[in-house]
C-alpha positions as CSV (number, residue, x, y, z in Angstrom):
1,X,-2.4,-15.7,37.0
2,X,0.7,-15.4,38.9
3,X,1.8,-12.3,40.4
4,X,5.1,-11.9,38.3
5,X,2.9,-12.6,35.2
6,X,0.5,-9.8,36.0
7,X,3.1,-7.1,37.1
8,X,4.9,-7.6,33.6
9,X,1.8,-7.2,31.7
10,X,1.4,-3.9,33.8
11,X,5.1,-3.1,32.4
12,X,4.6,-4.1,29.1
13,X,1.2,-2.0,28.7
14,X,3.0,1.0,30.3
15,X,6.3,0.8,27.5
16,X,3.3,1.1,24.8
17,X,1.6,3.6,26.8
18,X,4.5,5.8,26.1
19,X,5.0,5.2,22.5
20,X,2.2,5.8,21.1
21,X,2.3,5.8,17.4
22,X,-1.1,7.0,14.8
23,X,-1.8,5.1,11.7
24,X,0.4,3.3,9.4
25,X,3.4,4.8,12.0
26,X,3.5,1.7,14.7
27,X,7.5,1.2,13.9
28,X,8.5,0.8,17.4
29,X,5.0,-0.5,18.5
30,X,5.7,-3.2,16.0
31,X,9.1,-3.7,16.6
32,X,8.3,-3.8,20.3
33,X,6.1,-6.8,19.6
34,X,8.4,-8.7,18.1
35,X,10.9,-8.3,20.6
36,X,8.4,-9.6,23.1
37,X,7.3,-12.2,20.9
38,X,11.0,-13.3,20.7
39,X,10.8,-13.6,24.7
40,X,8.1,-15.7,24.4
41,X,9.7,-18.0,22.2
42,X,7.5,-17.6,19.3
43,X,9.6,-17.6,15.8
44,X,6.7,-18.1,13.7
45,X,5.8,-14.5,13.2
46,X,5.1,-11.7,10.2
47,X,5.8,-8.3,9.7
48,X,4.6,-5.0,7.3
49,X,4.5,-6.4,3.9
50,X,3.9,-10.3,5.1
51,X,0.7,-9.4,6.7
52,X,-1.0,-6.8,4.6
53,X,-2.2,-6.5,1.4
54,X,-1.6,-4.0,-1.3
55,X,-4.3,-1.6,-0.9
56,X,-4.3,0.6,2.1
57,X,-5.7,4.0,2.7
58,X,-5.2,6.6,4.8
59,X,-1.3,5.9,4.6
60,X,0.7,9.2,5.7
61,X,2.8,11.0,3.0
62,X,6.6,9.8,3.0
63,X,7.9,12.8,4.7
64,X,6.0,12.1,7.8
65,X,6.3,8.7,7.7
66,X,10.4,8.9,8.1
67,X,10.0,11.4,10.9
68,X,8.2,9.0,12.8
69,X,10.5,5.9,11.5
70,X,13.7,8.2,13.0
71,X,11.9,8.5,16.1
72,X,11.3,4.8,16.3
73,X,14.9,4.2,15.7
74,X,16.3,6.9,17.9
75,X,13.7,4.9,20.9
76,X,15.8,1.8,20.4
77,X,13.8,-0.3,17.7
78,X,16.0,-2.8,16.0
79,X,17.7,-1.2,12.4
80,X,17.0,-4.1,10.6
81,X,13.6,-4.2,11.6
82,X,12.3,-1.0,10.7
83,X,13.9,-1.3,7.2
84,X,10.9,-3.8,6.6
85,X,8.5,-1.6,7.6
86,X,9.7,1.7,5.2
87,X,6.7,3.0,3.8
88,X,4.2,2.4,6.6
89,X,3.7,-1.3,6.3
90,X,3.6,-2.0,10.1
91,X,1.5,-4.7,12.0
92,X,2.3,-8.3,12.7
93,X,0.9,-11.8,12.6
94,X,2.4,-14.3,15.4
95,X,1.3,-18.2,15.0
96,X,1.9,-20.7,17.4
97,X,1.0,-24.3,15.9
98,X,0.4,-27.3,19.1
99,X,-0.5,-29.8,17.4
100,X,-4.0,-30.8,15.6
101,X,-7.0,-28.6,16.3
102,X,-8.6,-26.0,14.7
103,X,-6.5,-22.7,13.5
104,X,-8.0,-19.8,16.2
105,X,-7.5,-15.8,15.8
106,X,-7.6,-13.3,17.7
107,X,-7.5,-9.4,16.5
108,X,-6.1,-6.5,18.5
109,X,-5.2,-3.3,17.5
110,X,-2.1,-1.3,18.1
111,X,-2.4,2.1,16.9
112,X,-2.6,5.6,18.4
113,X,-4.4,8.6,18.4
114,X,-3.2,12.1,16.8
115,X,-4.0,13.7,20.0
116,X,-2.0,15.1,23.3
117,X,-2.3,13.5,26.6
118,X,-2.8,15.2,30.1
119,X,0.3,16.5,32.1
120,X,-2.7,17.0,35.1
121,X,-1.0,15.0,37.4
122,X,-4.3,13.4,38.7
123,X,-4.3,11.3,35.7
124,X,-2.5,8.5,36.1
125,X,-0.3,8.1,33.7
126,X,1.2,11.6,34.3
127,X,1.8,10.8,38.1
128,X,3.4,7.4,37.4
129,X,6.1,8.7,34.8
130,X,4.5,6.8,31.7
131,X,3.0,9.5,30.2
132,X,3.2,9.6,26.1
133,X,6.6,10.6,24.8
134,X,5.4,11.0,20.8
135,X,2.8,13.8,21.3
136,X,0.6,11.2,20.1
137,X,-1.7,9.1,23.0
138,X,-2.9,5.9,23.3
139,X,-6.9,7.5,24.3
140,X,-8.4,4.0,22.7
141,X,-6.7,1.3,25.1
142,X,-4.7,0.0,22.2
143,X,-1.9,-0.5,24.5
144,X,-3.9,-3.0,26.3
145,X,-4.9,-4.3,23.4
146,X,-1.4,-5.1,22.6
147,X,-0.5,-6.7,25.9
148,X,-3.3,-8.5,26.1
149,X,-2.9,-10.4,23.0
150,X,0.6,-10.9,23.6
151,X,-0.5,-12.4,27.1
152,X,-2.7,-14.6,25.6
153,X,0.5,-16.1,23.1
154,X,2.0,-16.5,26.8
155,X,-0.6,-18.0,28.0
156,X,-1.8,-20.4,25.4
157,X,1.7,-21.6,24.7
158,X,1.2,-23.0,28.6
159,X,-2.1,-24.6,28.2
160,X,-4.0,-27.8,26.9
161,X,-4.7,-26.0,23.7
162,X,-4.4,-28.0,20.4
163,X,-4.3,-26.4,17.0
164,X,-2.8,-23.4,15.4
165,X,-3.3,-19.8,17.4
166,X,-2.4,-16.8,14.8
167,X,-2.6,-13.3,17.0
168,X,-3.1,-10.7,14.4
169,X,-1.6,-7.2,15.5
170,X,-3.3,-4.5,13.6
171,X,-2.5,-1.3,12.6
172,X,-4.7,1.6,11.3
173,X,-7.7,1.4,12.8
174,X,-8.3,4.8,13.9
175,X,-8.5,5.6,9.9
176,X,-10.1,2.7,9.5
177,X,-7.1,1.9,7.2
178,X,-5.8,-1.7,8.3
179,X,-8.5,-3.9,8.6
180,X,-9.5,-4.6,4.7
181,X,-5.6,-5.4,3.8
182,X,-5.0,-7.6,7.0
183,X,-8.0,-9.3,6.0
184,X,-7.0,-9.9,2.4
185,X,-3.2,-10.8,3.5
186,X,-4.0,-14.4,3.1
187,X,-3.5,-15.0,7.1
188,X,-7.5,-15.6,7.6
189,X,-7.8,-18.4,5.1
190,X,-7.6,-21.0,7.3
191,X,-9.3,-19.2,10.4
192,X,-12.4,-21.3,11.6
193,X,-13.0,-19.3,14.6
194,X,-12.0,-15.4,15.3
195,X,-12.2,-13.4,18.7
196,X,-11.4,-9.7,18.0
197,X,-10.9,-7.6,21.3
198,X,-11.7,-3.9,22.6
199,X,-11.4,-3.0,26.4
200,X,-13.9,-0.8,27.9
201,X,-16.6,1.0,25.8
202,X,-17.9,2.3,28.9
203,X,-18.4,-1.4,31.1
204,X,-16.9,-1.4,34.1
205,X,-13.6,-3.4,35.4
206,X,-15.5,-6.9,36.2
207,X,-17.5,-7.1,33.3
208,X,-17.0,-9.0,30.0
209,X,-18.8,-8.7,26.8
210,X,-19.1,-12.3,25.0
211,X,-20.5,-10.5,22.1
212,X,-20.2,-7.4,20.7
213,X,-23.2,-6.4,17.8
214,X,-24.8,-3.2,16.5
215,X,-21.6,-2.5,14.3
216,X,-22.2,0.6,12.2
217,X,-20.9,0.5,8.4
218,X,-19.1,3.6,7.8
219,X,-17.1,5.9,4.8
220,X,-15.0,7.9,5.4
221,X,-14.4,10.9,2.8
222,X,-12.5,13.9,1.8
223,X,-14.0,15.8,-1.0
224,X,-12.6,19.5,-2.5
225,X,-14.3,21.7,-5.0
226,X,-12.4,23.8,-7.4
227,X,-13.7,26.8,-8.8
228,X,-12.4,30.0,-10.3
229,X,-10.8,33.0,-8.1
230,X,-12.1,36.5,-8.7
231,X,-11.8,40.0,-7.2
232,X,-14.5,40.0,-4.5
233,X,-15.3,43.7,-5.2
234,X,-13.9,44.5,-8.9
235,X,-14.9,41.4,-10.5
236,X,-17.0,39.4,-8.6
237,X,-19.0,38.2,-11.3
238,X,-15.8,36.8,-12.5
239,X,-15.1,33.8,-10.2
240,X,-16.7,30.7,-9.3
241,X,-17.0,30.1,-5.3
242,X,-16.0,26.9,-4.4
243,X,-16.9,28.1,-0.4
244,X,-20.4,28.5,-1.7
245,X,-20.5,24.8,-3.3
246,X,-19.2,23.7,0.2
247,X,-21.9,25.6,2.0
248,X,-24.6,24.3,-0.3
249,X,-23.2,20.5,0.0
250,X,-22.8,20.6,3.9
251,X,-26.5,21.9,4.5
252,X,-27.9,19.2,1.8
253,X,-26.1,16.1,3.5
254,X,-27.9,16.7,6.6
255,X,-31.0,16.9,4.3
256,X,-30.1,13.1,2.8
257,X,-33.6,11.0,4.0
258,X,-33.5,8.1,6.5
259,X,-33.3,4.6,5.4
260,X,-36.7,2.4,6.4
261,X,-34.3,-0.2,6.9
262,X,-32.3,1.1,9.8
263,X,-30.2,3.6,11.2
264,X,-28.1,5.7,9.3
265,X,-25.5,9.3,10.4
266,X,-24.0,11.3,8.6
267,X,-21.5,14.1,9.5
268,X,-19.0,17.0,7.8
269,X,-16.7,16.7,10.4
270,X,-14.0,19.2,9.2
271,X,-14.7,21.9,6.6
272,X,-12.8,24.7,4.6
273,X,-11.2,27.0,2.0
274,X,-10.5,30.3,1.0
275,X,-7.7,32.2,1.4
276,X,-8.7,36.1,2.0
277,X,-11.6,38.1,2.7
278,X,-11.2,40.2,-1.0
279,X,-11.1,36.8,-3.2
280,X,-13.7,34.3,-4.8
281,X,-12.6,31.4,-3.1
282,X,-11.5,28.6,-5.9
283,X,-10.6,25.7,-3.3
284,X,-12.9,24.2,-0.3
285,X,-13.2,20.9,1.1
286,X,-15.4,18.7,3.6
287,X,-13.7,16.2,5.8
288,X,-16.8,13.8,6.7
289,X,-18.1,10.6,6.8
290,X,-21.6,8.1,6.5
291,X,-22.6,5.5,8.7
292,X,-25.4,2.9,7.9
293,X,-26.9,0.3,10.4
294,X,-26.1,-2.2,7.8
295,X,-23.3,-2.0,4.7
296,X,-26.4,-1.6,1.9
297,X,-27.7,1.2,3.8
298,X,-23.7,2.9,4.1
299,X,-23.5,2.4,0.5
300,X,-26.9,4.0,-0.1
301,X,-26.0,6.9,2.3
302,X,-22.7,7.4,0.5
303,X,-24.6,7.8,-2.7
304,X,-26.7,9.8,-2.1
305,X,-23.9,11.8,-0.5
306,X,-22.1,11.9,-3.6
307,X,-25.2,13.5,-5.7
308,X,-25.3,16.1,-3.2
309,X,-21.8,17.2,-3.9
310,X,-22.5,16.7,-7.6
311,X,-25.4,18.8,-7.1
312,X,-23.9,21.4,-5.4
313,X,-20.7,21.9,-7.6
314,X,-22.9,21.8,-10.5
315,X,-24.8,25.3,-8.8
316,X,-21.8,26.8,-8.4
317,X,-19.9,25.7,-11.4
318,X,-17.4,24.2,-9.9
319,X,-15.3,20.8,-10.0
320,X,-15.5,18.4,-6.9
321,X,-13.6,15.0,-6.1
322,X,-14.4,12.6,-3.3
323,X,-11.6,10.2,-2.1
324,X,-12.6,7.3,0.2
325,X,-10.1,7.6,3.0
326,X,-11.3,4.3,5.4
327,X,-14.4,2.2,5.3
328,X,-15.8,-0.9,7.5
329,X,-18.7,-3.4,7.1
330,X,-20.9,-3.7,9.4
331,X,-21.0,-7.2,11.6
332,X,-22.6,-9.4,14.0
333,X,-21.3,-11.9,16.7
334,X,-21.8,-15.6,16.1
335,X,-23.3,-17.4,19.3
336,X,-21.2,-20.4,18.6
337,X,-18.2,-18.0,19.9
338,X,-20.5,-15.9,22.6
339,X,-20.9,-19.2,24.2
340,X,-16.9,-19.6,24.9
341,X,-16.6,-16.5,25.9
342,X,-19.5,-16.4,27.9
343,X,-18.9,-19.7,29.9
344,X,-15.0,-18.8,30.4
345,X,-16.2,-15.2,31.9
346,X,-18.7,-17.2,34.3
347,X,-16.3,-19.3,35.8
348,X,-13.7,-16.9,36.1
349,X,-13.6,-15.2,39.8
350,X,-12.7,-11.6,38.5
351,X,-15.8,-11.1,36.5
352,X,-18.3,-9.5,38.3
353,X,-20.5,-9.7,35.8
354,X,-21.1,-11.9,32.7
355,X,-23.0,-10.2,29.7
356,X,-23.4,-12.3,26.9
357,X,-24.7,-9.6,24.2
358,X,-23.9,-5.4,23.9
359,X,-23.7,-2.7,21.7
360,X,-21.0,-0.5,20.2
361,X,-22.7,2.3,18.5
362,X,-20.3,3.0,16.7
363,X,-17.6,1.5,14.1
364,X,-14.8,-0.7,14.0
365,X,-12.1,-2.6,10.8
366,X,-12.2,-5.7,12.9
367,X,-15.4,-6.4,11.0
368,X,-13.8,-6.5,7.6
369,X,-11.5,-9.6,9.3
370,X,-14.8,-10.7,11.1
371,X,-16.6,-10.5,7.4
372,X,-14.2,-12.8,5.8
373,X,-13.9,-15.4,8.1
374,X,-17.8,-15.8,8.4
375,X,-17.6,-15.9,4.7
376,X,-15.3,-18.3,4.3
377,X,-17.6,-20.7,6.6
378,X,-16.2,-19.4,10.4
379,X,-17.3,-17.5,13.2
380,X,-16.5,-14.4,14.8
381,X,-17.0,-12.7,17.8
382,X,-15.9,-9.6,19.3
383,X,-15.3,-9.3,22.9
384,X,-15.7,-6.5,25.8
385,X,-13.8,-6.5,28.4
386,X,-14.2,-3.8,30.7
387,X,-12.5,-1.4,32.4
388,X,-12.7,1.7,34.4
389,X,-11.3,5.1,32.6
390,X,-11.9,8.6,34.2
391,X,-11.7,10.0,30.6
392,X,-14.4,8.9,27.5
393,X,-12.0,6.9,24.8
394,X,-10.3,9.2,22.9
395,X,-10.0,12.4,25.3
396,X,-6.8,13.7,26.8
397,X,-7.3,11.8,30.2
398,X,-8.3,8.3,29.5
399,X,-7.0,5.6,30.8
400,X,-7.5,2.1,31.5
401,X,-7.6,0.2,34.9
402,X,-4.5,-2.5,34.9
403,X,-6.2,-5.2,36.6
404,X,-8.0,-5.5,33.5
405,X,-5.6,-7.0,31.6
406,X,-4.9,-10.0,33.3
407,X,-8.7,-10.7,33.5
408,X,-8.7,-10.6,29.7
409,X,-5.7,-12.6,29.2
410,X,-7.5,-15.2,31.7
411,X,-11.4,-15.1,30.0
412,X,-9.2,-15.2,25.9
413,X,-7.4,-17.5,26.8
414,X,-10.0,-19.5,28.1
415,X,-12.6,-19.1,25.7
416,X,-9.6,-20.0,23.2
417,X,-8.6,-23.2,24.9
418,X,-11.8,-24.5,25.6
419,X,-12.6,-23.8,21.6
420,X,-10.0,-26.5,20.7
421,X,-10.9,-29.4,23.2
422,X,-14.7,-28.9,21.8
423,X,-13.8,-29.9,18.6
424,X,-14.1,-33.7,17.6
């Protein structure tokens, strides 16, 4: 990769890097895409409504969701452009068709996280002047997932491939809020063979993952209980403590038995209710979520999660609701795409070291877009590539090393190119 090529990748990471937008809020991410895309020369693309289905969760109330539009606009995004995306339906889909091959995806993600970034001004972004302008913070290297799939359109667009690239630019991951309606948009069809990407995950800058495994399935919830206030010292009999059926459910979903099948987690993450020392509380909730080593053992974990806030309302006569607010499968990588991956990242000069298998430990919405392909007859694989951060993803000071992202332009594109002169 040229000089010149890497230095604007290095640019183009940094311009996200300070417009960092959460979920279902990428309006000048978005629009930033497709202005790059429009360098590029690619004029096949879709935007917000073209590339997502109807049912998405998670999605911002509308108040909050113009605040951030208005600063998109006020940042330069194009007018016309954010008009299509009212309402939260960000993201984009870019194709570029070169002649008769197989039809290749690739998955990045391009939102950020709720959180604010260090002003220390040992952390690089701070000292280099492209620290987060939003009060939000790309802490996930989303911003390099964005550049390196736009890098890869580059890059492809330049090579021997043949057949139909689609780069799928997807929102809402944090909430784990995008991945189901990307994947039901309609785009994946016709995908044979999908990479999905995540940079570092603790490997170092040299390594590459061909494969990505060890997915958890996870739901996320929000349930409240309503009870009845009372005076706590007049009329205590009186009320009906919703705190008290909140208490009882939180100790009692720790208490939910392992699975013999695998792994499963649960947490309450974020809890409360009440409003003053003197009343029954009638309102409480718990912010949480279930993981399960496979999706059947999630499912089973969330229902036995649910009879524990049955249970526990039910003890304290109260009412209680769950809302699913995100969810993911669980997934595997196929070794027909490890192989790709693997052989480009061995032949490559910056990788210092080629592992063809790792784990996550955690979860990820690329798996509902890895899911469907597989199910449709594909294969999917999800790729590492590393890269040094001096902050853990999703703390104030992390960061990713910039001479990753030519490497992972270089080992996609690769992996990509040499997928379409395999095929008969």
């Amino acid at each position: 990769m040229s000089t010149d090529r890497r230095d604007h990748l290095v640019a183009l990471r940094r311009d996200f890097h300070r417009h960092p937008e959460p979920a279902w809020k990428e309006f000048w991410t978005t629009a930033r895409i497709v202005t790059e895309l429009e360098r590029i020369g690619v004029d096949d693309y879709y935007v917000g409504r073209e590339v997502l289905a109807d049912e998405r969760l998670a999605v911002p109330d509308d108040a909050e969701l113009d605040e951030w539009m208005t600063r998109a606009r006020d940042a330069g995004a194009d007018p016309d452009l954010l008009e299509t995306m009212d309402g939260g339906w960000t993201g984009a889909v870019a194709v570029v068709e070169q002649g008769e091959g197989p039809t290749v995806g690739l998955r990045v993600d391009i939102d950020g996280l709720p959180r604010e970034e260090s002003t220390d001004e040992s952390h690089h972004p701070a000292s280099e002047g492209f620290r987060s302008e939003t009060g939000a913070m790309h802490a996930c290297g989303h911003d390099a997932h964005a550049t390196i799939g736009l890098g890869v359109i580059e890059a492809v667009k330049e090579s021997d491939f043949t057949g139909t690239l689609k780069v799928f630019f997807q929102p809402a991951e944090e909430v784990i809020g995008g991945g189901r309606p990307m994947a039901e948009s309609g785009h994946l069809d016709d995908i044979g063979y999908l990479f999905a990407l995540h940079v570092g995950l603790d490997y170092p800058t040299g390594e590459t993952v061909a494969g990505i495994g060890d997915f958890l399935a996870v739901t996320q919830f929000y349930t409240t209980f309503t009870g009845y206030p009372g005076h706590a010292g007049a009329r205590p009999e009186e009320g009906h403590n919703a705190v008290q059926a909140m208490a009882t459910a939180v100790q009692n979903l720790y208490g939910i038995p392992r699975h013999s099948d695998g792994a499963s987690r649960v947490n309450a993450g974020r809890v409360g209710g009440g409003t003053a020392s003197n009343i029954i509380p009638e309102e409480a909730f718990v912010h949480g979520e279930v993981r399960g080593e496979t999706t059947e053992i999630r499912d089973h974990t969330f229902e036995r999660a649910r009879k524990v806030f049955e249970g526990a309302a039910i003890s304290h006569d109260c009412e209680f609701d769950i809302e699913v607010e995100g969810e993911a499968p669980s997934a595997e990588s196929d070794e027909e795409l490890v192989e790709f991956v693997h052989d480009a990242s061995m032949a490559h000069p910056g990788v210092t070291q080629a592992t063809r298998r790792g784990a996550i430990g955690g979860s990820e919405d690329a798996t509902f877009l890895m899911q469907y392909v597989q199910d449709n007859g594909g294969f999917a694989t999800y790729v590492g590539v590393g890269t040094d951060h001096p902050g853990g993803h999703h703390t104030a000071t992390f960061d990713v090393d910039e001479e990753s992202l030519g490497l992972g332009v270089d080992v996609l594109t690769d992996a990509i190119e040499a997928v379409s002169q395999a095929q008969p």
